[in-house]
C-alpha positions in Angstrom: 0.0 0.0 0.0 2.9 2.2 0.7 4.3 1.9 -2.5 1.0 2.2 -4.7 0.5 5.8 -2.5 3.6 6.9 -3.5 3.7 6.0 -7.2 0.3 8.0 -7.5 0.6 10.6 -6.0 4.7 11.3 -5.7 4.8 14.2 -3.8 4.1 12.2 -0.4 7.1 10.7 -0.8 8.7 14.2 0.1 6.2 14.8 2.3 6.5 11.8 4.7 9.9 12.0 4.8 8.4 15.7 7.2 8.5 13.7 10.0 8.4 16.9 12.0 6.0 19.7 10.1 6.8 22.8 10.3 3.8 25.1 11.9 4.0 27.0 9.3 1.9 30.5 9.5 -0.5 33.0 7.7 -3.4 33.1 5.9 -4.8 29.6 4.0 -3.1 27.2 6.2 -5.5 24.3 7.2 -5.4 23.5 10.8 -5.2 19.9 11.8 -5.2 18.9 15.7 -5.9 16.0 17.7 -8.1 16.6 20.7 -9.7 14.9 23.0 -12.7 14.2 25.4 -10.9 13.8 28.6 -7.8 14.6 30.0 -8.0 12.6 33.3 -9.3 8.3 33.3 -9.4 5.6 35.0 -7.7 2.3 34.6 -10.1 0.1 32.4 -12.1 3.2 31.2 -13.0 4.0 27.6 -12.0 7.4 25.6 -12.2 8.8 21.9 -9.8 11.5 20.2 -10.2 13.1 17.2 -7.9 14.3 14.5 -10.0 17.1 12.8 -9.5 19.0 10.1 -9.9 23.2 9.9 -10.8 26.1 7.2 -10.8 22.8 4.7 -10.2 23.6 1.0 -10.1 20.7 -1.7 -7.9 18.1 0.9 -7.9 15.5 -1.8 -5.0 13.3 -0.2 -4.0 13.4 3.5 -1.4 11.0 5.6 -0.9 11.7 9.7 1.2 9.2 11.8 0.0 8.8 15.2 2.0 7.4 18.1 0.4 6.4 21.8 1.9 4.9 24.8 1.8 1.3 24.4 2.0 0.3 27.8 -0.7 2.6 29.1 -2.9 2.5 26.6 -4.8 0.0 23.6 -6.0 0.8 20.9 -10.0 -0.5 20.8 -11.3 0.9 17.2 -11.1 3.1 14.6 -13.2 5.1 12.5 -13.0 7.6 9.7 -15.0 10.2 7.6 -17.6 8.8 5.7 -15.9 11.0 2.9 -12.3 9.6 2.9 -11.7 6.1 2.4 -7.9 4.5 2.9 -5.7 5.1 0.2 -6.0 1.7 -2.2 -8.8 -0.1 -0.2 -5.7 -1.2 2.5 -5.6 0.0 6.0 -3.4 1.2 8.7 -0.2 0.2 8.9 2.5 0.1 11.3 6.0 1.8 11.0 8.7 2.0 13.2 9.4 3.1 17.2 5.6 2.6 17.2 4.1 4.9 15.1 0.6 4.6 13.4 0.1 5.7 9.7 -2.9 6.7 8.1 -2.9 7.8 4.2 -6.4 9.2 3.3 -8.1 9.7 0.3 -11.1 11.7 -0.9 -13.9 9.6 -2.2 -15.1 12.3 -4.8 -12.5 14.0 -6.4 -14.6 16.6 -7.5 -15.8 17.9 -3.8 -13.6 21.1 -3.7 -16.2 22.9 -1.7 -14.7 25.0 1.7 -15.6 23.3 5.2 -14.7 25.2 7.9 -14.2 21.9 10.1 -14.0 18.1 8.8 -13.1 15.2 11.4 -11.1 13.4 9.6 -10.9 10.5 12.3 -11.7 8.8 15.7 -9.7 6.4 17.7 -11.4 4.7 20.6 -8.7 3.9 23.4 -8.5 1.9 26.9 -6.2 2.9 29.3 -4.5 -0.4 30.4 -2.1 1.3 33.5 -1.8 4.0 36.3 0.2 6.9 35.6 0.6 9.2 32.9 0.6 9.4 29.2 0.4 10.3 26.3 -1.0 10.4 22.6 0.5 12.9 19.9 -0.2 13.2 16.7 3.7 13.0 14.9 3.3 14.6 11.5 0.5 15.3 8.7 1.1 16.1 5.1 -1.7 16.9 2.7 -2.3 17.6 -1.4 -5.5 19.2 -3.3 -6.8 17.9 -6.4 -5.5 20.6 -8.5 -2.4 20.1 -10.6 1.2 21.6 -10.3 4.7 20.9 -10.4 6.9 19.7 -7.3 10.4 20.8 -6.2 11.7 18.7 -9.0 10.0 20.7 -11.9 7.6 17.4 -12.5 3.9 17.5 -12.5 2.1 16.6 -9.6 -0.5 17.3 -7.3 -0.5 20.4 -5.5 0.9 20.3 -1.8 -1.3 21.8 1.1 0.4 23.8 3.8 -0.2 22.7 7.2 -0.4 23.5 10.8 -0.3 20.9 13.2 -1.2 20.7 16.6 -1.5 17.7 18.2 -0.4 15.9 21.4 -2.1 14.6 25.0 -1.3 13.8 28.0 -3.5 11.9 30.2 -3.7 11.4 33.6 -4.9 7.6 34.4 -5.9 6.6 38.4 -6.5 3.2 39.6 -10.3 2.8 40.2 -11.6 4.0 43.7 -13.6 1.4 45.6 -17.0 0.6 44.6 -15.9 1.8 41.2 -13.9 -0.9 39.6 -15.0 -3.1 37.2 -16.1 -6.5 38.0 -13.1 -8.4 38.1 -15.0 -11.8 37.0 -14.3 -14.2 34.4 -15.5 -11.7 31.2 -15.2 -8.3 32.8 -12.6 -5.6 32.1 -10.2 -5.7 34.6 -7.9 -8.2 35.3 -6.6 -7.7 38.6 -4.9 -9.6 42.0 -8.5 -10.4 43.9 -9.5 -12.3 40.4 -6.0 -13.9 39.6 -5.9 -15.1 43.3 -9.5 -16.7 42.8 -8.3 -18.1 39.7 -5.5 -20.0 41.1 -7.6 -21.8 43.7 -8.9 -24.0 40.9 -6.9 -27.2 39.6 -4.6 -26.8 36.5 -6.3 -27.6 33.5 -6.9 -27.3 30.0 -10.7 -25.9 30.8 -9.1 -23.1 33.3 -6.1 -21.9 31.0 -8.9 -21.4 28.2 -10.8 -19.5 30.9 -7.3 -17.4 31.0 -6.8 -17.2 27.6 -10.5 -16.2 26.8 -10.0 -13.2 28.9 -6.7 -11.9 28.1 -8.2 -12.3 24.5 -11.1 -9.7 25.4 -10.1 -6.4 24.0 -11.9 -5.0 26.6 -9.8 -6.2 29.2 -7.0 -4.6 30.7 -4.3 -5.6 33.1 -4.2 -4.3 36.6 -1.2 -2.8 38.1 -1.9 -5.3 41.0 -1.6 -8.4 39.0 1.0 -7.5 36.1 3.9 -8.6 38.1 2.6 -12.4 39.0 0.6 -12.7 35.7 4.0 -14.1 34.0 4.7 -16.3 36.5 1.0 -18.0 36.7 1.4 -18.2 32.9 4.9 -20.2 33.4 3.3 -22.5 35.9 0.5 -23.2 33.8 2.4 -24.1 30.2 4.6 -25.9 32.6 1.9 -28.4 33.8 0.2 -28.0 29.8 3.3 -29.6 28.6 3.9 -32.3 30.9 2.4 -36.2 30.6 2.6 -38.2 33.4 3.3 -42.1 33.0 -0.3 -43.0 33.1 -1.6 -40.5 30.5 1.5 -41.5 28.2 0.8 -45.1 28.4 -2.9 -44.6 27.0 -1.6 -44.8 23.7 -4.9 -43.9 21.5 -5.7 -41.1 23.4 -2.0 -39.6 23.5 -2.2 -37.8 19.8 -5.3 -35.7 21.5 -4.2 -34.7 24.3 -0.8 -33.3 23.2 -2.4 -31.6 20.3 -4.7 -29.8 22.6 -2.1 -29.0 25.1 0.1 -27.7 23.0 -2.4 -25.6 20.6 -3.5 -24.1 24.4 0.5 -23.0 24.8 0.8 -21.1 22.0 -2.9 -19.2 22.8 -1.1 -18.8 26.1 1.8 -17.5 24.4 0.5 -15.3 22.0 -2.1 -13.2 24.2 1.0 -13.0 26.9 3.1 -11.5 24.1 0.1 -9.0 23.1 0.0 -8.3 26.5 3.4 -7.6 26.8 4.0 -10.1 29.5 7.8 -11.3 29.7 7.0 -15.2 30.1 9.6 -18.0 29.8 10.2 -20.2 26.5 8.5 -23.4 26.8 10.1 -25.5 24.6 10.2 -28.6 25.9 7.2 -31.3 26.0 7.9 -33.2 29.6 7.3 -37.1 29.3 6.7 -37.8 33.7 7.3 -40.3 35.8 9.8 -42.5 33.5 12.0 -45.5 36.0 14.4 -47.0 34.9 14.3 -49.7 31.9 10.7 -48.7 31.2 10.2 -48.1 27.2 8.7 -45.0 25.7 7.8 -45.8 22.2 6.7 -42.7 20.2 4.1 -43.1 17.8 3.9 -41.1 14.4 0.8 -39.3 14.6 2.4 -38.1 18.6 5.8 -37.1 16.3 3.9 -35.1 13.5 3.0 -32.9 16.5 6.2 -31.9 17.8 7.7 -29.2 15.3 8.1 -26.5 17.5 9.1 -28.6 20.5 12.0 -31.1 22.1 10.9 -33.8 24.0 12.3 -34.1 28.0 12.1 -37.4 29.5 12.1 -37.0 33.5 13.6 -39.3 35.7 13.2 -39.9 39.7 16.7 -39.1 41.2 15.3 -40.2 44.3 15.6 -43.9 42.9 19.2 -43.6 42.3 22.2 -42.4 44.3 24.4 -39.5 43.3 26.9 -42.0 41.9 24.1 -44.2 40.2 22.4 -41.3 38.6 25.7 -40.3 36.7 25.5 -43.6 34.6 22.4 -43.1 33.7 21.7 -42.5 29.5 19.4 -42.2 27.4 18.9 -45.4 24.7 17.4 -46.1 21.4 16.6 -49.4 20.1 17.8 -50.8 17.2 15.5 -52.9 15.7 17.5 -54.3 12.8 20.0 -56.0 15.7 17.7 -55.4 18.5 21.0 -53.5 20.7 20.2 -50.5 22.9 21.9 -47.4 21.6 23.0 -44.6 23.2 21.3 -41.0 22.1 24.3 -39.1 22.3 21.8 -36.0 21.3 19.9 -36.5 24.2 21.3 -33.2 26.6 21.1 -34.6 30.6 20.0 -31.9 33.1 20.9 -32.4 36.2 19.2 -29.9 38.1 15.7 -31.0 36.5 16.5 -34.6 36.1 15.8 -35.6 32.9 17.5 -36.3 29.2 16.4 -34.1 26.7 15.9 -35.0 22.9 16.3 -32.3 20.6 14.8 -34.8 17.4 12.6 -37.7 17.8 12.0 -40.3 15.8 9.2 -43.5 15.6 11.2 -45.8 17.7 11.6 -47.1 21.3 13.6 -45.4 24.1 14.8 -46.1 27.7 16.7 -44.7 30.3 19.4 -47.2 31.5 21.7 -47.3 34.0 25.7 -49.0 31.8 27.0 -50.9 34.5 30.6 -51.3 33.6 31.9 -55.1 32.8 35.6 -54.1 32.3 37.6 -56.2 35.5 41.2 -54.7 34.3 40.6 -51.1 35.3 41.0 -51.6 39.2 44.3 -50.4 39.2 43.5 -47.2 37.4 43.1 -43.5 39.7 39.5 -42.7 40.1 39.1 -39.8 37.4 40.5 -42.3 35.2 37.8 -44.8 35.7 35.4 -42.0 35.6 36.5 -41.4 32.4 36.4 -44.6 31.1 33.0 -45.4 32.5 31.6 -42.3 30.6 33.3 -42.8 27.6 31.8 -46.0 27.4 28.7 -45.3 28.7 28.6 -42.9 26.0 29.5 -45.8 23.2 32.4 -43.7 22.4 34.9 -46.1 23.5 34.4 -49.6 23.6 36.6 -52.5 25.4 38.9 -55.2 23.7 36.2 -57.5 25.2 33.2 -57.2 27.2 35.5 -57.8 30.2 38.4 -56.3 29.3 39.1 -52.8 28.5 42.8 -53.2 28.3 43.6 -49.2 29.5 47.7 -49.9 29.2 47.3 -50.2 25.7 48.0 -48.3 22.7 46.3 -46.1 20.8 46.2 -46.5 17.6 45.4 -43.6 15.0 42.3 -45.4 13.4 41.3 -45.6 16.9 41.5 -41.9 17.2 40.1 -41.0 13.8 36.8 -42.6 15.2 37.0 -41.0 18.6 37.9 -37.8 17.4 34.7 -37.9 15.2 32.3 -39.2 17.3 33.4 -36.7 20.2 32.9 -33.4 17.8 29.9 -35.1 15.9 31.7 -35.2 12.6 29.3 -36.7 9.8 31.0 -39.7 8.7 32.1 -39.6 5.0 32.2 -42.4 2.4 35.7 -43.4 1.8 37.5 -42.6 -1.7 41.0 -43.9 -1.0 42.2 -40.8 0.1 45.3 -42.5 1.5 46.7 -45.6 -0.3 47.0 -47.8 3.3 43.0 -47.3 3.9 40.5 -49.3 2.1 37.0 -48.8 1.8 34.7 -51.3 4.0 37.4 -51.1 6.6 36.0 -50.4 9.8 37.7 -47.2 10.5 37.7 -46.5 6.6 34.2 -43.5 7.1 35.7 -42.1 10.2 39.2 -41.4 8.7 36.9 -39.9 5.9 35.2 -37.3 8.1 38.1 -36.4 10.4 40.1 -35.8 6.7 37.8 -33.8 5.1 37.5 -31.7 8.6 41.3 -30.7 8.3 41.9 -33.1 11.6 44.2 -36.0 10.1 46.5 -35.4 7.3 48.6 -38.2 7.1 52.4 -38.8 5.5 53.9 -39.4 2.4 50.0 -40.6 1.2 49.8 -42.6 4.0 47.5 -42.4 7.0 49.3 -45.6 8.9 45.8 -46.7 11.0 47.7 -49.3 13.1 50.3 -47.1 14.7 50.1 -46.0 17.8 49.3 -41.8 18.7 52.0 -40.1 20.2 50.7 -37.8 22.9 52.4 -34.4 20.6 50.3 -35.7 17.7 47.2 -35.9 20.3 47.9 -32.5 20.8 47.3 -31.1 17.5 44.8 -33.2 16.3 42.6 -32.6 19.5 43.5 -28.5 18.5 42.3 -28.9 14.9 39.2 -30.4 16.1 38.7 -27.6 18.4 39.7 -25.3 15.9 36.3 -25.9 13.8 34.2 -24.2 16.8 36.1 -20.9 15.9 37.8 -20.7 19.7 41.6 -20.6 20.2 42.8 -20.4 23.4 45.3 -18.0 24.7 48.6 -19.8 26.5 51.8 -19.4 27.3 54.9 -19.8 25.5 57.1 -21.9 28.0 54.9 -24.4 29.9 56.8 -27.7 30.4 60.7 -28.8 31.4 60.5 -31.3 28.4 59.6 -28.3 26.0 62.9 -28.7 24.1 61.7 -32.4 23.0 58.5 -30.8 21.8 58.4 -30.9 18.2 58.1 -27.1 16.2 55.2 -28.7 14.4 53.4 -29.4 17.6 54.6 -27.0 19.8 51.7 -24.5 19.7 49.0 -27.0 19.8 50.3 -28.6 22.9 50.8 -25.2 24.6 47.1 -24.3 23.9 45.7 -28.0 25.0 47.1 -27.1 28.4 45.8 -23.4 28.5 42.3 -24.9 27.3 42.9 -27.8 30.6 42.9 -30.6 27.8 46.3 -31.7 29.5 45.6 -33.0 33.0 47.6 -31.0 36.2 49.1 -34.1 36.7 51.5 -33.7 33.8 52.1 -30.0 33.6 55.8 -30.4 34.6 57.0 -33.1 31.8 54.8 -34.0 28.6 56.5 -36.6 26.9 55.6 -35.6 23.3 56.7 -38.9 22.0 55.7 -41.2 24.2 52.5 -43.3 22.8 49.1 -42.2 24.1 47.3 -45.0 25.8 44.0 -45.8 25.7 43.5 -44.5 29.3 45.2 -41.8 28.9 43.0 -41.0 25.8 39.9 -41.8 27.8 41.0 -38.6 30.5 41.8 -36.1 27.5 38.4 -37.1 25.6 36.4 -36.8 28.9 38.0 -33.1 29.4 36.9 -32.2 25.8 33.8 -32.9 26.4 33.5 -31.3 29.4 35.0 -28.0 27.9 32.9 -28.5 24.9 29.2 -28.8 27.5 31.0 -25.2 29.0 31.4 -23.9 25.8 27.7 -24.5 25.1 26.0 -23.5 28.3 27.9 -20.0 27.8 25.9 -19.7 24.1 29.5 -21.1 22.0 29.1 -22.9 19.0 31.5 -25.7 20.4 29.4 -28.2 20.8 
């Protein structure tokens, strides 16, 4: 509509860019104010201003921008002069820092009589809030019917000089006693008496569309009493919307319906909230309730065609595990092709609200399990060692030489670490194309050297990638630093850090300096490095473990890391 007004009739375009209209003075100048009924109301109550037009003379076109006080006042209706009609059959439309514009046109182009006053417009308001404020009328600009040329030297309509007054401030006053509204389900005022009486009834989907159905009335406004604990009622009720305890999830036919409803009622929630201008929390997450441990959750496909907007949280009972117990805890998938449980490494853990959260969800079965480790060779390890093991394994990022034995004295090779490395920084795994002539495709480790190649981890030697040599712990280093590298964060460190640093290679040095700065390098070993020596798979297990944690850091502080 904007456009179409100004390729008709060019000479707004000059004139809107008169935000501020000069008053200008002397005879023929039409007056156009905004005035008003009222200069005093109380919360809830009803006015009407006017934007009138004076010693009127052919006002073919007209455009004024109105701006009002959002948070004291709403806008109920608008009306205007059965003579003018909005410029191409549109309507208002909104620019920005608030602002209202109007562009009017003159129905019959032929009416060129004088009127010594035309009201142009009326705007019905409700003041929402006590206090004081105000309604102005911005800018106007104005052309006749007749012809003539603009400051360019094209043709065009004429241009109408203009004086413009128009601003008001109103003072608004809670409502004495005896003269408030009726604070019931459908009446104006929303305010603490009603919100307290409304929160003696049970949660439900019936009494959040008794919310929403009033907060939807544009007649009713929001009383300084209850605008402060209105945000928080509104969190506690999507909270309880999107949660399904055991019993309702297990009804299986009836699931579908009851989500969709819940969740449709959210977003009514949400939206009137935001009309309201009520800061309420995201509520992003659908809560499954009331999930022990090794009971299935199998998510059917009408239930998934629901979920666009949401992730799915499944809760757990930390009272049924101890501290210890709870941190082995994961979140499965079963695979139905070899009917093995695995592990959602996309399933986020929160601790504090006890419960793994999927961020996609497919049609298949989940559980939460508690990995009990097998491994009988790790006894002699420290305890953040078998900490780290136990994750790593728990996480399916590491497995053991047997389902006994976990063999952490051992080597690790560098198709080993290709996977690891991949699997840790959620590398897509690539199909091979002989990118090195002593990897084969099919090879087990063939799609994970792939991915950490094409990511600029692994280069390899000579053509050669050499899978079943063992890691030194300097090539650890810069590996581990490339990898990091893709998340765009380097750390800063120091030049001189250990009493080996002469045995450090120049090709390594930097990298190994910022894996200690970034605490990929345990305490433990900040005196000598031993950039040679082979990385064993324990050792491997500790400086994965770290990466992760530094990587979870990274995310909770809004990184890309992870």
């Amino acid at each position: 509509m904007r456009t179409r007004f100004a390729v008709v009739l060019p000479v707004f375009i000059a004139l809107c860019m008169w935000l501020t209209v000069a008053h200008a003075e002397g005879d023929g100048n039409t007056l156009v104010t905004l005035t008003g009924e009222s200069s005093a109301v109380k919360v809830g109550e009803s006015f009407t201003v006017e934007i009138k037009a004076k010693d009127v003379s052919d006002l073919y076109g007209i455009e004024f921008q109105l701006a009002y006080d959002r948070a004291k006042f709403e806008m109920k209706g608008f009306s205007m002069s059965e003579d003018y009609e909005f410029f191409g059959g549109g309507n208002e439309w909104f620019g920005q820092s608030g602002i209202n514009y109007y562009p009017l046109i003159r129905k019959d182009i032929r009416d060129t009589e004088h009127k010594p006053s035309v009201t142009l417009a009326s705007f019905e308001f409700v003041s929402k809030q006590a206090g004081t404020g105000e309604i102005r009328l911005v800018s106007a600009a104005a052309v006749s019917s007749e012809q003539g040329f603009n400051e360019f030297g094209y043709k065009d309509m004429k241009e109408i000089p203009l004086t413009v007054e128009g601003s008001i401030t109103l003072s608004i006053t809670k409502p004495t006693n005896g003269s408030a509204v009726n604070p019931g389900p459908f009446g104006k005022v929303l305010d603490k008496p009603f919100l307290t009486q409304w929160q003696t009834q049970p949660y439900s989907v019936d009494s959040a569309q008794q919310l929403i159905k009033l907060l939807s009335d544009r007649q009713v406004v929001i009383a300084d009493s209850a605008a402060t604990e209105l945000p928080s009622v509104i969190d506690n009720l999507a909270d309880w919307l999107l949660s399904i305890s055991a019993e309702q999830w297990k009804d299986a036919a009836k699931l579908p319906e009851l989500v969709r409803e819940r969740l449709e009622t959210v977003r009514e929630l949400r939206q009137e909230a935001q009309r309201h201008r009520l800061a309420i929390a995201p509520h992003n997450d659908l809560l499954i309730d009331a999930v022990v441990l090794g009971e299935t959750v199998k998510f059917s496909e009408p239930f998934i065609k629901l979920m666009d907007d949401y992730n799915i949280g499944i809760r757990f009972k930390l009272t049924d595990f101890s501290e210890e117990s709870a941190d082995k805890l994961g979140l499965y998938a079963l695979d139905e092709k070899t009917g093995r449980w695995r592990y959602m490494a996309n399933a986020k853990k929160d601790s504090t609200n006890n419960m793994f959260r999927l961020e996609t969800v497919a049609y298949r079965q989940y559980a939460i399990l508690r990995y009990d480790m097998p491994y009988r060779d790790i006894g002699h390890v420290n305890k953040q060692t078998r900490q780290a093991i136990e994750r790593l394994s728990r996480l399916q990022l590491m497995e053991g030489k047997s389902e006994s034995r976990f063999a952490p004295d051992d080597v690790m090779t560098r198709a080993q670490f290709a996977k690891m490395v991949t699997l840790v920084f959620g590398l897509q795994r690539e199909p091979y194309s002989n990118s090195f002539a002593d990897v084969h495709i099919g090879q087990w480790h063939a799609e994970y050297v792939a991915a950490a190649h094409k990511a600029g981890i692994i280069q390899g030697y000579n053509g050669r990638f050499a899978p079943d040599e063992a890691v030194s712990r300097e090539q650890m280093a810069v590996m581990m630093m490339r990898a990091y590298a893709i998340s765009g964060m380097v750390p800063e460190f120091e030049e001189k850090s250990f009493k080996d640093e002469d045995r450090i290679a120049d090709w390594a040095r930097s990298a190994v300096h910022q894996a200690k700065a970034l605490g990929l390098i345990d305490d433990a070993e900040s005196v000598l490095f031993r950039p040679s020596a082979k990385l064993t798979r324990s050792e491997a297990a500790v400086i994965f473990a770290n990466m992760l944690d530094i990587l979870d850091q990274a995310a909770e502080k809004g990184g890309d890391a992870a």
